[in-house]
C-alpha positions as CSV (number, residue, x, y, z in Angstrom):
1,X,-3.7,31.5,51.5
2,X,-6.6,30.4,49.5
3,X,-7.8,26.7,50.2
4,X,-8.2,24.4,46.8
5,X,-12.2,24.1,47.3
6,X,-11.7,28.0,45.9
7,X,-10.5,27.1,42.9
8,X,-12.7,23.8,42.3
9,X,-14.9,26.9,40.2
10,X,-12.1,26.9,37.7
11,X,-11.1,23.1,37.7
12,X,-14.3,21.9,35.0
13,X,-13.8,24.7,32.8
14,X,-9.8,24.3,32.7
15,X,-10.7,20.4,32.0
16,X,-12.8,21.2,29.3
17,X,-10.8,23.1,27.5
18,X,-7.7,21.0,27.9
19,X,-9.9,17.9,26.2
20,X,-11.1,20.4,23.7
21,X,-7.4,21.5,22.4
22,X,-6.8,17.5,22.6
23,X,-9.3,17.1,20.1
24,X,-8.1,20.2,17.9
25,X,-4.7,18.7,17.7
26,X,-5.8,15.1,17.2
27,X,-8.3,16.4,14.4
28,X,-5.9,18.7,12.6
29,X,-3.6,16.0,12.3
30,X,-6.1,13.7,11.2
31,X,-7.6,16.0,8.2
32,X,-4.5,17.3,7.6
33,X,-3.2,17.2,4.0
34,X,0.2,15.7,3.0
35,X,1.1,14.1,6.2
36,X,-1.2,10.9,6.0
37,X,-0.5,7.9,7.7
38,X,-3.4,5.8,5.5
39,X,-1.6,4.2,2.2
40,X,-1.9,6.0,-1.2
41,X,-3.8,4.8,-4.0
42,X,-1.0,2.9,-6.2
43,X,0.3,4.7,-9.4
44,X,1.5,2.9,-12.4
45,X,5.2,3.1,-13.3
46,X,7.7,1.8,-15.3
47,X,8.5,-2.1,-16.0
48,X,12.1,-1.0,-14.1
49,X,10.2,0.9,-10.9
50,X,9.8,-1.9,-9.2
51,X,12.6,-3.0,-7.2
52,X,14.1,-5.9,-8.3
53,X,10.9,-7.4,-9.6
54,X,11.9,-8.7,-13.6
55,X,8.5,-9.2,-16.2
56,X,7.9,-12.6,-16.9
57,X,5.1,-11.5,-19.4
58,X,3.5,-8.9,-20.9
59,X,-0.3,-9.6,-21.3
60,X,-2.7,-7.6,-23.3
61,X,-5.2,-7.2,-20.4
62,X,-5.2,-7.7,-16.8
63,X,-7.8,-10.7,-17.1
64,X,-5.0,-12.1,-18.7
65,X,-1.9,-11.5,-16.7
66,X,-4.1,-12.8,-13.8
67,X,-4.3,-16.2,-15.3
68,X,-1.0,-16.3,-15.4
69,X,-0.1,-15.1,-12.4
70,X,-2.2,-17.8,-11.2
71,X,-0.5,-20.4,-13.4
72,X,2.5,-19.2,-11.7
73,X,1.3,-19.3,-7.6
74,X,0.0,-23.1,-9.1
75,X,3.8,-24.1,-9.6
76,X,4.8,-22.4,-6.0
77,X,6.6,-19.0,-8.0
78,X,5.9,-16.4,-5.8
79,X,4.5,-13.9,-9.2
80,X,2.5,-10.8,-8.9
81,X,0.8,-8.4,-11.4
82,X,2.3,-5.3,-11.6
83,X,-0.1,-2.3,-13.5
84,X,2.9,-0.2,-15.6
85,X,2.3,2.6,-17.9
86,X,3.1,0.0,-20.5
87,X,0.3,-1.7,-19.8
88,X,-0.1,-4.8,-17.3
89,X,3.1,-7.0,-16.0
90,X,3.5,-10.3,-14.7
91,X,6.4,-9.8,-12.4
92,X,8.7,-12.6,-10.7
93,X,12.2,-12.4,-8.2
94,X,15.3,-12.9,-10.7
95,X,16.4,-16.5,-9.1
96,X,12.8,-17.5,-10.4
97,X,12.9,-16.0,-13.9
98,X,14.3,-18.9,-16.0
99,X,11.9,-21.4,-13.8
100,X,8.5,-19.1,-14.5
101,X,9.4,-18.5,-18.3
102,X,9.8,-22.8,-18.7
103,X,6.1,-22.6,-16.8
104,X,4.6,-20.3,-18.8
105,X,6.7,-21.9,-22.2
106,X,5.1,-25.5,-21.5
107,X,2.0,-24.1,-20.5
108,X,1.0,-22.9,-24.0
109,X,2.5,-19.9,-23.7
């Protein structure tokens, strides 16, 4: 029976590939396409795509629906801006709908 310094020959070449086929896997999964675990780049959707977000306003630009979004976070309404195919959305929860429209209303708007 053969004594394991025979087969110390073998042993770096058998680790070496083993790391190698580590890397194969962990790079094929890595690069490949479809399967990604990094976040997409948003698309724009409907005003009704968005859960149960309602609009509160429907600026012209986003400059605009920033300001009030920001008018918005000023009164504690958790608001956020929302790109639809529409065009931009200032979007609110429904419990705060009545209280962001009065904001907005008495805001000059």
């Amino acid at each position: 029976m053969p004594a394991w310094e025979s087969y110390s020959f073998a042993f770096g070449p058998l680790a070496a590939l083993v790391v190698l086929a580590v890397l194969v896997v962990l790079l094929r999964w890595t690069f490949s396409r479809g399967r990604s675990v990094v976040e997409r780049r948003s698309r724009p959707g409907a005003e009704d795509e968005y859960g149960l977000l309602v609009p509160v306003a429907r600026p012209a630009t986003f400059v605009e629906a920033e300001v009030l979004r920001q008018r918005l976070l000023a009164h504690s309404i958790r608001a956020t801006l929302a790109p639809t195919t529409e065009g931009p959305r200032v979007m609110v929860w429904p419990q705060d709908l009545d209280l962001a429209r009065s904001v907005l209303a008495t805001d000059g708007r």
